[in-house]
N, CA, C and O of each residue as an XYZ file, in Angstrom:
396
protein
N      12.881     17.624     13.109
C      12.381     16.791     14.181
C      10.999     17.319     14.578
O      10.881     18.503     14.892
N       9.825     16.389     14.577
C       8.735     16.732     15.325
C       8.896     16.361     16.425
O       9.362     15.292     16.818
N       8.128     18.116     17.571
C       8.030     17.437     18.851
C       6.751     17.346     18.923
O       6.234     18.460     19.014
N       6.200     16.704     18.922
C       4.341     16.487     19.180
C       3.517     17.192     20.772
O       2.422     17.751     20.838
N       4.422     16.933     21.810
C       3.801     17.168     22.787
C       3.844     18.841     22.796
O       3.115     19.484     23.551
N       5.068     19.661     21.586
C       5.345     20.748     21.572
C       3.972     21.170     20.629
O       3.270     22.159     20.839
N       3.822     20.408     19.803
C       3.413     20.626     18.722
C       4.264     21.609     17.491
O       3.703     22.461     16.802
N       5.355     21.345     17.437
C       5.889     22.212     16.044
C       6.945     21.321     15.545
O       7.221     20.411     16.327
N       7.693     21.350     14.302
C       8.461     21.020     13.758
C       9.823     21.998     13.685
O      10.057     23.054     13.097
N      10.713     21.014     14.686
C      12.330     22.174     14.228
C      13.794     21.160     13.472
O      14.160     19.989     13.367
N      14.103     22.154     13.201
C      15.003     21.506     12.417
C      16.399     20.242     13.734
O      16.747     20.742     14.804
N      16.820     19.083     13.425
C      17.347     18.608     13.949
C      18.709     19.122     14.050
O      19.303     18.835     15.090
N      19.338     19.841     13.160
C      20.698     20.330     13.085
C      20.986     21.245     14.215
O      22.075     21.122     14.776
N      20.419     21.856     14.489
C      20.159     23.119     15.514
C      20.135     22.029     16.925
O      19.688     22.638     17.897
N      20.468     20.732     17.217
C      20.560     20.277     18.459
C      21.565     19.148     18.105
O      21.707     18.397     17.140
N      22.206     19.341     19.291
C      23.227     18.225     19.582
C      22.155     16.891     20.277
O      21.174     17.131     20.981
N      22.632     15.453     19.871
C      21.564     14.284     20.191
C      21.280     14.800     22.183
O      20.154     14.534     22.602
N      21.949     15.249     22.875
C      21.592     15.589     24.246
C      20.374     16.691     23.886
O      19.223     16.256     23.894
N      20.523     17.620     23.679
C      19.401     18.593     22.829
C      18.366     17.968     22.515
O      17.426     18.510     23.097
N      17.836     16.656     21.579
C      17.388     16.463     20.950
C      16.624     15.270     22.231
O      15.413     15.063     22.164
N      17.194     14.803     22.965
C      16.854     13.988     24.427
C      15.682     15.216     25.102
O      14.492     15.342     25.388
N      17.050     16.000     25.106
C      16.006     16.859     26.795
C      15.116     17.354     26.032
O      14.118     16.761     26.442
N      14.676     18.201     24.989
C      13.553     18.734     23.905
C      12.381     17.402     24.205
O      11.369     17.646     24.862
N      12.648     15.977     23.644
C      11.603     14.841     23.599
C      11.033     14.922     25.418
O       9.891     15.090     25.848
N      11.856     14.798     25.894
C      11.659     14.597     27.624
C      10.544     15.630     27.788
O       9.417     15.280     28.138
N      10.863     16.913     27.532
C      10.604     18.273     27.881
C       9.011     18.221     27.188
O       8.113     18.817     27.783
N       8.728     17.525     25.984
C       7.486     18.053     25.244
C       6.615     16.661     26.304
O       5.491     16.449     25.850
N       6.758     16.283     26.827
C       6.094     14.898     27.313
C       5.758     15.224     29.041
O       5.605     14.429     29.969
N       5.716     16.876     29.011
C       5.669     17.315     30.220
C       4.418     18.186     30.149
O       4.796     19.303     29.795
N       2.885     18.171     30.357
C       2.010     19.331     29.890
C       2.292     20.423     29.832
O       3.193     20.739     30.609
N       1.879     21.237     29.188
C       2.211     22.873     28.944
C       2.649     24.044     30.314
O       3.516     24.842     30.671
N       1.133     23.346     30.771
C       1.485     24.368     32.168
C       2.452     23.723     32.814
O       3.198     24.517     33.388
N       2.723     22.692     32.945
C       4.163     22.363     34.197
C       5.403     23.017     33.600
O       6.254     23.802     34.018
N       5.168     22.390     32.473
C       6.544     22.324     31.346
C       6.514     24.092     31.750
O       7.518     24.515     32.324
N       5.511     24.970     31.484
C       5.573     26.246     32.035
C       6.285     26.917     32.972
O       7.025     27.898     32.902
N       5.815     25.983     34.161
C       5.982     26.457     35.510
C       7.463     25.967     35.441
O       8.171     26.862     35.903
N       8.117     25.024     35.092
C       9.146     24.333     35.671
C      10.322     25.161     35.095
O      11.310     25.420     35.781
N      10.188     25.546     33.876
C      11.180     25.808     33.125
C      11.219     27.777     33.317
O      12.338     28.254     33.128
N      10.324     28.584     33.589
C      10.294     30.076     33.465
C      10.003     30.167     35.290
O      10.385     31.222     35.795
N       9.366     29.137     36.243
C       9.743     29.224     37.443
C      10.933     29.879     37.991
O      10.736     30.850     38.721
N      12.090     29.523     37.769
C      13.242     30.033     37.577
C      14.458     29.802     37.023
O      14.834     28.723     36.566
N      15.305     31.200     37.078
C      16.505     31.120     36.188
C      17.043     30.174     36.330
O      17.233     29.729     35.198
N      17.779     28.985     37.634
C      18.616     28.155     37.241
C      18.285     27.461     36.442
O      19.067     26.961     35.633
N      16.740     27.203     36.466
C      15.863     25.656     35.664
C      16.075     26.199     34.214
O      16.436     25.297     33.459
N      15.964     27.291     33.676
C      16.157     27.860     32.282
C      17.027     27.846     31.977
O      17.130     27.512     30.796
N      17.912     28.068     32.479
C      20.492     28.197     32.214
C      20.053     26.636     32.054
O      20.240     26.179     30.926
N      19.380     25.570     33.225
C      19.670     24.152     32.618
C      19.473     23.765     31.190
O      20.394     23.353     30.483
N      17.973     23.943     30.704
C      17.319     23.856     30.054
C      18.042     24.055     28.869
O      18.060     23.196     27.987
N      18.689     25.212     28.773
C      19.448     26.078     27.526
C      20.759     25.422     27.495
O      21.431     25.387     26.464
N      21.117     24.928     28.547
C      22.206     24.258     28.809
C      22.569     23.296     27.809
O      23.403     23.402     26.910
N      21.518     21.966     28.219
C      20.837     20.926     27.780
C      20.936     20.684     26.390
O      21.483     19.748     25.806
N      20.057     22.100     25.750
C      20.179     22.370     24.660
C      21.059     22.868     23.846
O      20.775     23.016     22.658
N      22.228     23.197     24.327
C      23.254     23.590     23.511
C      23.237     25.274     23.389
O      23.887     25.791     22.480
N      22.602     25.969     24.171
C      22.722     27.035     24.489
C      21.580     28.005     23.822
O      21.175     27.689     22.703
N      21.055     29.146     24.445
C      19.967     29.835     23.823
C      20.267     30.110     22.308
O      21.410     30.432     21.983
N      19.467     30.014     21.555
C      19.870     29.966     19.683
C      18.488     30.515     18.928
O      17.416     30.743     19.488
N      18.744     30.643     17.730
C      17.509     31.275     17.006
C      17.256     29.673     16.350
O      18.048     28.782     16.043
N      16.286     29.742     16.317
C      15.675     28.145     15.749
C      14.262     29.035     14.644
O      13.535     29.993     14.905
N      14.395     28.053     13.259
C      13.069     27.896     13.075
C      12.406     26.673     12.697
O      12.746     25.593     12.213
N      10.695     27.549     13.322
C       9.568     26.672     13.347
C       8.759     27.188     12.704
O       8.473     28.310     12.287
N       8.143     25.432     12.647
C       6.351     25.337     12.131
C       5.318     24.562     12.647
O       5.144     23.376     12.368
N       4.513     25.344     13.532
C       3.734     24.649     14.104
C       2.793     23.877     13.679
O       2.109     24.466     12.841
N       2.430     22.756     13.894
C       1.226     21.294     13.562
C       0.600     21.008     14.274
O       0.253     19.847     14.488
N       0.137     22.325     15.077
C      -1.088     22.165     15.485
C      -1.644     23.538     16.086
O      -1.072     24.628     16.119
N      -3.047     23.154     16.602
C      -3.175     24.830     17.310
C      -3.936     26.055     16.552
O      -4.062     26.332     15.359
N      -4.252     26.482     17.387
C      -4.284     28.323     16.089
C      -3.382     28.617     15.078
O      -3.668     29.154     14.008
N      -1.556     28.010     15.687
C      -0.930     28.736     14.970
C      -0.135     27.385     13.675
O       1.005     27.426     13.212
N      -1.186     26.358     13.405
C      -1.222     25.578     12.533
C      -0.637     25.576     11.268
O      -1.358     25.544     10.271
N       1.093     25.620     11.143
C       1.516     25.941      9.668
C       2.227     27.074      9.620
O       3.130     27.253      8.802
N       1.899     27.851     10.424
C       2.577     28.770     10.801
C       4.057     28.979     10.909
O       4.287     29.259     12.086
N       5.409     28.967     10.052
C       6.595     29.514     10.578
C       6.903     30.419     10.793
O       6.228     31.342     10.336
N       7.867     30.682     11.454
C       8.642     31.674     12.146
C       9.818     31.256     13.196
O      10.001     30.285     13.931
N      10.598     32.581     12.881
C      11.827     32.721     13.644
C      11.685     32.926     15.617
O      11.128     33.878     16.164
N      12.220     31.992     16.187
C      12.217     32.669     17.463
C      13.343     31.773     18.376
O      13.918     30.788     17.915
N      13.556     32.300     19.771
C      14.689     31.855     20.263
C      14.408     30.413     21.159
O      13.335     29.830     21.314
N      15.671     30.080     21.652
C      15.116     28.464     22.105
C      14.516     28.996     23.708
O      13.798     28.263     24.389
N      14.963     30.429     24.168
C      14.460     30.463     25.150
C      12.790     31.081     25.632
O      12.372     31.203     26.784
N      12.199     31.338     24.586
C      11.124     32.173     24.480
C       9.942     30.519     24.994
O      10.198     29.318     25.076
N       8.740     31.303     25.209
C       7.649     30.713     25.477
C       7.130     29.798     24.186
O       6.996     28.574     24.195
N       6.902     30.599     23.198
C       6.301     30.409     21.668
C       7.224     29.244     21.539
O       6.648     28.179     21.315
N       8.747     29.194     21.643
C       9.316     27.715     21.438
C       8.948     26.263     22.526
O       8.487     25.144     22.302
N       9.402     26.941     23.699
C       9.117     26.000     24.829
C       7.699     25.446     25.070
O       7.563     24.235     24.899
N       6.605     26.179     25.449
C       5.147     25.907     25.620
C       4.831     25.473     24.169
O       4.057     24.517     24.218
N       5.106     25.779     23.026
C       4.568     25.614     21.470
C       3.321     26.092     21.653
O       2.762     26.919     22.373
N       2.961     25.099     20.534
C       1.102     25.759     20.220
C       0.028     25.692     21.637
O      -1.062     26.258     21.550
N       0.351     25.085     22.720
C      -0.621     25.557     23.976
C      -0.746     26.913     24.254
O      -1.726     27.464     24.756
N       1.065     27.794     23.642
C       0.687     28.762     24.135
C      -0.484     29.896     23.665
O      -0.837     30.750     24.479
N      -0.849     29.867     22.805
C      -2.270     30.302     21.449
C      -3.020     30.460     22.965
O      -3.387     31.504     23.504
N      -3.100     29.354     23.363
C      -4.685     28.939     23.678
C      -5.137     29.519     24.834
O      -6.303     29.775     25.135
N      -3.675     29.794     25.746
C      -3.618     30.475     27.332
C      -4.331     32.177     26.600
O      -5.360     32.696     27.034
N      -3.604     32.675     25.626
C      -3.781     33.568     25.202
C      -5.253     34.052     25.269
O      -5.949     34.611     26.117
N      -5.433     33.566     23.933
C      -7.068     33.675     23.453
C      -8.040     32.125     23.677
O      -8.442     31.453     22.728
N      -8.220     31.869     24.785
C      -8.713     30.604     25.180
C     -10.088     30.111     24.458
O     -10.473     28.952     24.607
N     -10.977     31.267     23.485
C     -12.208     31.212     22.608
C     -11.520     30.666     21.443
O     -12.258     30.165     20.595
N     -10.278     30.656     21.222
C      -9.809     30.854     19.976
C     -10.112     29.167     19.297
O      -9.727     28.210     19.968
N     -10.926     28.892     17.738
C     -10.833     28.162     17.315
C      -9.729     27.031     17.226
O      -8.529     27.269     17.094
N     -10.620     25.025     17.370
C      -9.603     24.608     17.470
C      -9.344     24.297     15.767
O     -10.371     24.367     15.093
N      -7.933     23.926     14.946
C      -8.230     23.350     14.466
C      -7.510     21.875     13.975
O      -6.296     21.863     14.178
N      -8.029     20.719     13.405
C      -7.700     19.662     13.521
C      -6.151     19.536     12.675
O      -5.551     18.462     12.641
C-alpha cells in the first residue's frame, strides 16, 4: 500500500482493512500535526496502535524525500514510520530535495 501523504510504501498484509483506514486518514494530516497529535500523548498513540492492530515491525520504502528508495525495518510506533519522509527534513532542513 502507498501512503503518499506518508510518503513510503508498506506492505498491506501487516494491516487489518481498519489499519489500512486510520493509516489513509492519518497520512492526509500534515507532518507536524500528524506529529503533534499522535506523540502529544500516550492515550492518542495506544489509539493510534490500537487502530492499527497493535505496535508491529513493518517494512518500508520511502518515495520520496532524502530518504527516496530507501528500505528498512522499523516499528509502527516510531516517528520514521508515522511522520515518513517529512521526517528527513525537520532533521537536516538544507538537506537536498529530490524529485
Amino acid at each position: 500500500m502507498t501512503v503518499q501523504g506518508i510518503g513510503l510504501v508498506v506492505s498491506e498484509r501487516c494491516f487489518s482493512l481498519i489499519g489500512c483506514i486510520a493509516l489513509k486518514a492519518l497520512s492526509g494530516i500534515p507532518s507536524a500535526l500528524r506529529e503533534r497529535l499522535v506523540f502529544g500523548g500516550y492515550r492518542r498513540q495506544l489509539v493510534l496502535q490500537r487502530l492499527l492492530g497493535g505496535p508491529r515491525s513493518l517494512s518500508v520504502r520511502y518515495t520520496r524525500g532524502p530518504l527516496l528508495g530507501l528500505r528498512f525495518t522499523c516499528e509502527s510506533t516510531e516517528k520514521y514510520f508515522i511522520v515518513g519522509a517529512d521526517l528527513e527534513h525537520e532533521f537536516n532542513p538544507r538537506s537536498p530535495q529530490r524529485a
